[in-house]
C-alpha positions in Angstrom: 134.3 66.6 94.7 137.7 65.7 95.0 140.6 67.8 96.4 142.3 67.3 92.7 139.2 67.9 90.7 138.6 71.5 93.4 141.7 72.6 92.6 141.5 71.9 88.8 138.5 73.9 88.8 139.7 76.5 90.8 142.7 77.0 88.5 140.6 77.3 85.3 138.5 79.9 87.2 141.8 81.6 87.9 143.0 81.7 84.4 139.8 83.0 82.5 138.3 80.5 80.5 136.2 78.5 82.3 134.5 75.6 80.6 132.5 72.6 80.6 132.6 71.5 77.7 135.8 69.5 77.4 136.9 66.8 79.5 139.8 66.2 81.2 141.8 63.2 82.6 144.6 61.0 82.7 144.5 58.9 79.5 143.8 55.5 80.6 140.4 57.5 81.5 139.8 56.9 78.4 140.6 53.6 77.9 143.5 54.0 76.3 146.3 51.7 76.9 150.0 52.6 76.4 152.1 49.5 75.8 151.9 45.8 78.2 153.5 46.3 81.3 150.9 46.9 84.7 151.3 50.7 86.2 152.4 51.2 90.2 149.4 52.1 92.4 149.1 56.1 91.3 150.7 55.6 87.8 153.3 57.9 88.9 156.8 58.8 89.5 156.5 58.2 93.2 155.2 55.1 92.6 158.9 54.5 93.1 159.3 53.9 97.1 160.3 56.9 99.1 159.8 59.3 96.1 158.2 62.8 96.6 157.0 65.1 94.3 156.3 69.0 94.7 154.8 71.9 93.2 154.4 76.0 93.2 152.2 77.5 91.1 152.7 81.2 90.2 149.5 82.5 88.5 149.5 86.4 89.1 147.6 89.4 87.0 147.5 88.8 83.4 151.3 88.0 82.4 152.5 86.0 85.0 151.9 82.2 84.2 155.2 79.9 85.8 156.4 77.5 88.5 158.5 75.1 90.4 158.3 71.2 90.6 160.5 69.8 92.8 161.2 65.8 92.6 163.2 64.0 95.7 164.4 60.6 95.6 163.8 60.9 99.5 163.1 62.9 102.1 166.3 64.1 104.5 169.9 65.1 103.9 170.6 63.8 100.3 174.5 65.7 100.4 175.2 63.0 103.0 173.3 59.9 101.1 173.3 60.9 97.7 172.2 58.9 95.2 173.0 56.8 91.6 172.1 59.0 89.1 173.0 59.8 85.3 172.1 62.3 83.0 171.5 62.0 79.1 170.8 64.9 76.6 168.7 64.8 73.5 169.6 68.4 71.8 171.2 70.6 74.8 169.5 74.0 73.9 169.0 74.2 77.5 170.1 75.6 81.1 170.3 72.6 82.8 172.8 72.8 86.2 175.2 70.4 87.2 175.7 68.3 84.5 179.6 67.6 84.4 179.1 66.6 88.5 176.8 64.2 87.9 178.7 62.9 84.6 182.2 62.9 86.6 180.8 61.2 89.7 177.3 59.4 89.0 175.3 60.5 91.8 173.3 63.3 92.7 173.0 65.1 96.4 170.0 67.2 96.0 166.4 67.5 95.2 166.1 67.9 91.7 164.0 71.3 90.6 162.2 72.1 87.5 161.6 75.4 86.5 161.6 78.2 83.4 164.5 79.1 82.0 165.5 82.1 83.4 165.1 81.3 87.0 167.3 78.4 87.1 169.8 80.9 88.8 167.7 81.5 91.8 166.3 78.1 92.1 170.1 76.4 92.1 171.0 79.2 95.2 167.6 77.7 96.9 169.0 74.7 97.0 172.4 75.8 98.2 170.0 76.9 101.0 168.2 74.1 101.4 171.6 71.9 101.5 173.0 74.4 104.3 169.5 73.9 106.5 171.3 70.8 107.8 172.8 70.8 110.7 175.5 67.7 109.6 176.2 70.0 106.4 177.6 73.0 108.1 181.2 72.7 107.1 180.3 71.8 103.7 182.0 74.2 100.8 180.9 72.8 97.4 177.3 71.8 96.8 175.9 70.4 93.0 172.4 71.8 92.6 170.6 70.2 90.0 168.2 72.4 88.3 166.1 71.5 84.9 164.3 74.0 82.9 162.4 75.0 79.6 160.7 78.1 78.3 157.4 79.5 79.1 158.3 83.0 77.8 155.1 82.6 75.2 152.2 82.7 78.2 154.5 84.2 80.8 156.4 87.1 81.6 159.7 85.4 81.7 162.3 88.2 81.9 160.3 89.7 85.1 161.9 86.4 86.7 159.0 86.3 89.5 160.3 82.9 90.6 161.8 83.1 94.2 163.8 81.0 96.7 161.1 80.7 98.8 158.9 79.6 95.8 161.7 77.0 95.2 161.9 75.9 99.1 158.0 75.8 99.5 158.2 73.3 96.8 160.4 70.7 98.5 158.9 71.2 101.6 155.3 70.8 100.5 156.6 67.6 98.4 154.1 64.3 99.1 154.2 60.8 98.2 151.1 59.7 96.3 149.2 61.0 93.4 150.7 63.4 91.6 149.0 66.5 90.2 149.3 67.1 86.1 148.6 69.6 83.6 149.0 73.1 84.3 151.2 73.1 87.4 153.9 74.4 89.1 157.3 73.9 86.3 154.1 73.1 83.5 152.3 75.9 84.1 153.0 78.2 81.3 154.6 75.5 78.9 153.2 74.4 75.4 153.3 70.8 74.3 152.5 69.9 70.1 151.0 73.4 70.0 148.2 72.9 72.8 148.8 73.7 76.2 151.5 70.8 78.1 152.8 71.0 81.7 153.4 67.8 84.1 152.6 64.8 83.6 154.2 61.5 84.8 153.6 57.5 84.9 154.8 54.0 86.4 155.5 50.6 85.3 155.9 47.5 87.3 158.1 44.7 86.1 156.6 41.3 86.9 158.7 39.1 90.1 160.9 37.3 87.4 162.3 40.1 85.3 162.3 41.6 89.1 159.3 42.7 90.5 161.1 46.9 90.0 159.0 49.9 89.7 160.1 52.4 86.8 158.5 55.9 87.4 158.9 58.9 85.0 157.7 62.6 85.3 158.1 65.1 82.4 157.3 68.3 81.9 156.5 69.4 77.9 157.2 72.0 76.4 158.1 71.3 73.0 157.6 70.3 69.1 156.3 67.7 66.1 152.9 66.0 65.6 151.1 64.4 68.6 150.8 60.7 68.2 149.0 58.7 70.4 149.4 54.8 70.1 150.9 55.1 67.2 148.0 57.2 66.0 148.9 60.7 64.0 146.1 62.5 66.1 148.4 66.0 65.5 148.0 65.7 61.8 144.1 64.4 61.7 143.2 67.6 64.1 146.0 70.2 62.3 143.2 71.7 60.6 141.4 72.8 63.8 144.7 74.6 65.1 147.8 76.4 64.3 151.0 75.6 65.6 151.5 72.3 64.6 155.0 72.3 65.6 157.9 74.5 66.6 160.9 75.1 69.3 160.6 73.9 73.0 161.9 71.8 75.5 161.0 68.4 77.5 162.4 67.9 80.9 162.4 64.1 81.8 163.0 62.7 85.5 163.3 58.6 85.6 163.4 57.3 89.2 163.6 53.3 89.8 164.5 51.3 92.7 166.1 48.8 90.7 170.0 48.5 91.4 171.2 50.3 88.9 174.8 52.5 89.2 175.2 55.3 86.6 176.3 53.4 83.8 173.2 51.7 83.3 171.3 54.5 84.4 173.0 56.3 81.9 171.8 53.6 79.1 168.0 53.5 81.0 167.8 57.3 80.6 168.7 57.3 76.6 165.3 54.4 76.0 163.0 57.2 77.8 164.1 60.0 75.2 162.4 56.6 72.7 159.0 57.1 74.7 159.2 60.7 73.8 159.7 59.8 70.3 156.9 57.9 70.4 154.2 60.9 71.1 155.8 62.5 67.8 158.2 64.8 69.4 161.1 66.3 67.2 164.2 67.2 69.2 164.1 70.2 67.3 167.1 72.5 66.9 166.1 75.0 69.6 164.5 72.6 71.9 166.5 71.2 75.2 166.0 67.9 75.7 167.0 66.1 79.2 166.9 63.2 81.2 168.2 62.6 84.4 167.8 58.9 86.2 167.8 57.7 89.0 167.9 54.6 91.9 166.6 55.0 95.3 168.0 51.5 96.0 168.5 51.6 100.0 171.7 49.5 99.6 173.6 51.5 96.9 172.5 54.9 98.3 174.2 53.7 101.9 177.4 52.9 99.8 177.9 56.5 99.4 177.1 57.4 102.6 179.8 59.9 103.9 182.5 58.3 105.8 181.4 55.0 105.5 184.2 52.1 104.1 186.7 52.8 102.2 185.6 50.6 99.5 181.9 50.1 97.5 180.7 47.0 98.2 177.7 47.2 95.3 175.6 45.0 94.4 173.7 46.1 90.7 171.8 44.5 88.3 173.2 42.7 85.1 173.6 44.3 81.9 171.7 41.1 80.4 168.9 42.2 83.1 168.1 45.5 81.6 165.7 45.3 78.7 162.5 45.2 80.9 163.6 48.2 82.5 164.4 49.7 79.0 160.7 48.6 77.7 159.3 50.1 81.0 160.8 53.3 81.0 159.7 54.0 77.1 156.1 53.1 77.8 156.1 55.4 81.0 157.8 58.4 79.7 155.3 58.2 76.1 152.0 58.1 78.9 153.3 60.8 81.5 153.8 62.9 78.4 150.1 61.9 77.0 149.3 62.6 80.9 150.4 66.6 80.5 148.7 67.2 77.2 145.0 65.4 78.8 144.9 67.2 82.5 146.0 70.6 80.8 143.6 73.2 80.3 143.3 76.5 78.3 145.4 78.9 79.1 145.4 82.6 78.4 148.9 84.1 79.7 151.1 87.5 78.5 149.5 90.2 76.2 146.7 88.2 76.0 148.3 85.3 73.9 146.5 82.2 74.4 146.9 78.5 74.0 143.6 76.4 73.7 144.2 72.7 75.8 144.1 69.6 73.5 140.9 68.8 72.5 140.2 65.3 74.4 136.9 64.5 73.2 137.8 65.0 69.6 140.6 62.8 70.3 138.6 60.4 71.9 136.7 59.9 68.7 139.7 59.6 66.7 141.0 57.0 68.5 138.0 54.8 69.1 137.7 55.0 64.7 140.9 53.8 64.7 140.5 50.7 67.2 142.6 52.0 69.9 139.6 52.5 72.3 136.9 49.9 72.1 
């Protein structure tokens, strides 16, 4: 057994409802294929070269059902090589840190960190911490912590706030190249997605040599609204009479991480075509929901441009705005399968007061989508 499919079933064992009967799995499990262009070698965010993903899982008693992800663009001092980066909002019911810093100056200088909403406090003060763990950083007086969020208060005991700094550090420093767990983990561990459990999911694409030969990779984590489609199928509506809560308030989080030379301006306009994958899956941008992307380039030679203390001018070399529209195709195809991603690998989940929120039910979906042609 593998190490993912151990701790998948150590997790389910962990939350109660422990059960055979459904499969689980990425989508392209399945067979099912979202849009033309290839995926990166794990069909995830850190697909994108240098890239590292973490998580911590807080599962505790009965009510406590949260998490942190953390996502770096690459490992060591970001404050003194930050990074291109932009941020867009859908609707901005949301907690999101450092916004204005990153729209002022396009760059970012700090692991990003997903959380729930009320512990976006203590997770922005772990990465003051972390910032200030360098020695080159000592005399430095303003840091921009970035911290994303959205609500797990149905499944967990949000206002006890058991999210810690050290919670937040472990995740950076446990953070790994390569495949990325999904589903029910660390920031997606207590979130709802189309009314069945969501949490983290994430995908790649890989442009061909003459539109570039760049890797787009996206990571999201769901919480949020409208019907599920998948492939253009309405597979929310054909199963709505199995389940309540068809739709309602929530959140998506969206990271975007390319090593395409892109500044923030087109970063900017990159991160507004990945709010179209979320679209999409059927999602609503509903009044309460928060909906967030933040994008960025690991390119090696516009990262050393903002190196501190380094020339007086930026010398940058960036990618045409004529140049852009694979990227834009890329990034709507990865965000609309790392959100399908979520909604497969999560499992049932029964959280605070006993409120429970049943996984989406792959094999009936399965069998939808093979009626309608999607899956041969």
């Amino acid at each position: 057994m593998s190490k993912y499919l151990l701790y998948q079933l150590i997790f389910t064992l962990l939350c109660g409802c422990f059960s055979l009967a459904q499969t689980r799995g990425r989508v392209r499990d399945f067979g099912i294929r979202i849009g033309n262009y290839p995926t990166g070698r794990y069909n995830a965010i850190t697909d994108v070269s240098g890239v590292k993903v973490g998580h911590t899982t807080i599962i505790s008693g009965k009510n406590i059902r949260t998490g942190v992800t953390a996502i770096l663009p690459y490992e060591g001092n970001i404050f003194q090589n930050k990074v291109p980066a932009a941020m867009v909002i859908g609707n901005g019911f949301g907690k999101m840190t450092g916004y204005s810093q990153v729209e002022e100056l396009g760059n970012i200088e700090a692991p990003i960190i997903l959380t729930n909403t009320l512990s976006v406090p203590v997770a922005a003060d772990a990465l003051i911490d972390f910032t200030f763990s360098f020695q080159e950083n000592q005399a430095v007086r303003s840091v921009n912590p970035i911290v994303g969020e959205t609500n797990d208060g149905h499944l967990n005991d949000i206002q006890g706030r058991h999210v810690t700094k050290e919670h937040v550090l472990t995740a950076i420093k446990t953070a790994a190249s390569g495949p990325v767990i999904e589903g029910c983990v660390g920031a997606g561990t207590g979130t709802i997605c189309f009314g069945y459990k969501g949490g983290i999911g994430s995908a790649s694409r890989v442009l061909p040599e003459e539109d570039g030969g760049y890797t787009i990779g996206v990571l999201v984590q769901t919480n949020f609204g409208g019907t599920l489609t998948v492939a253009g199928i309405p597979v929310g509506r054909i199963l709505s009479e199995k389940k309540v809560d068809s739709s309602g308030e929530g959140s998506c989080m969206i990271i975007v991480a390319t090593d395409a030379p892109l500044t923030s301006r087109n970063l900017k306009r990159l991160g507004k075509r990945a709010l179209f994958g979320l679209a999409r899956t059927g999602g609503n941008c509903s009044n309460g929901s928060g909906e967030y992307v933040i994008a960025l380039s690991t390119c090696k030679n516009l990262r050393e441009s903002y190196r501190r203390g380094s020339e007086f001018f930026l010398d940058n070399t960036e990618l045409r705005n004529d140049r852009m529209t694979p990227l834009f195709e890329a990034v709507i195809e990865a965000t609309e399968e790392a959100i399908l991603n979520s909604l497969f690998q999560a499992i049932t989940m029964t959280g605070k007061d006993g409120y429970t929120i049943k996984a989406l039910p792959v094999n009936e979906t399965v069998k939808i989508l093979k009626k309608h042609g999607v899956i041969n």
